[in-house]
VOPAGU-2260 file (C-alpha; in pm, 1 decimal, decimal comma):
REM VOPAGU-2260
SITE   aa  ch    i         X         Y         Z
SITE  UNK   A    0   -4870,6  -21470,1  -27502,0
SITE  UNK   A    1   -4614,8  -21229,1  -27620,4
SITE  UNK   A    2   -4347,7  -21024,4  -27401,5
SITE  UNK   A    3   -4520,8  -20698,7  -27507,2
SITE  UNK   A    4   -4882,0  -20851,5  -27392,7
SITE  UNK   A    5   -4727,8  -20959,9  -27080,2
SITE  UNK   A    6   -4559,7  -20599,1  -27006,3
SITE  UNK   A    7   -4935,7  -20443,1  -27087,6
SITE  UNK   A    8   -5074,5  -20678,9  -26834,8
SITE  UNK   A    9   -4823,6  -20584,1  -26561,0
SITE  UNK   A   10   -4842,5  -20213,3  -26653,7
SITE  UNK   A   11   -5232,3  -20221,8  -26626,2
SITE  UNK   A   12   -5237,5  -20396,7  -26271,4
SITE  UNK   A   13   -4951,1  -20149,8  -26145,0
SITE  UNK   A   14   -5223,3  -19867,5  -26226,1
SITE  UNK   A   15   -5469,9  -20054,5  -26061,0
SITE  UNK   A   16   -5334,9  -20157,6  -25812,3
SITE  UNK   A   17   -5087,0  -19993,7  -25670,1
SITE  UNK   A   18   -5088,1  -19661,6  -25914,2
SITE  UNK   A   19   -4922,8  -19420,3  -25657,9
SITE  UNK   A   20   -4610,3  -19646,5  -25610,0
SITE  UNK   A   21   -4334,1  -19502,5  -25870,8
SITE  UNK   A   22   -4484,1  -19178,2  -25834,6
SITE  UNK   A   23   -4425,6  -19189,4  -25460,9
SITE  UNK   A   24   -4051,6  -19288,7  -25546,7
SITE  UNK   A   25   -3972,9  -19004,1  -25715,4
């Protein structure tokens, strides 16, 4: 696995998951 695949990955189960987190931050 690459770093880009891995930062896809992450990216993907942050929408997922938890998709109104950073735009709650701001």
């Amino acid at each position: 696995m690459d770093t880009n695949t891995l930062l896809i990955i992450v990216v993907v189960i942050l929408l997922l998951g938890g998709g109104g987190f950073f735009f709650r931050r701001r």
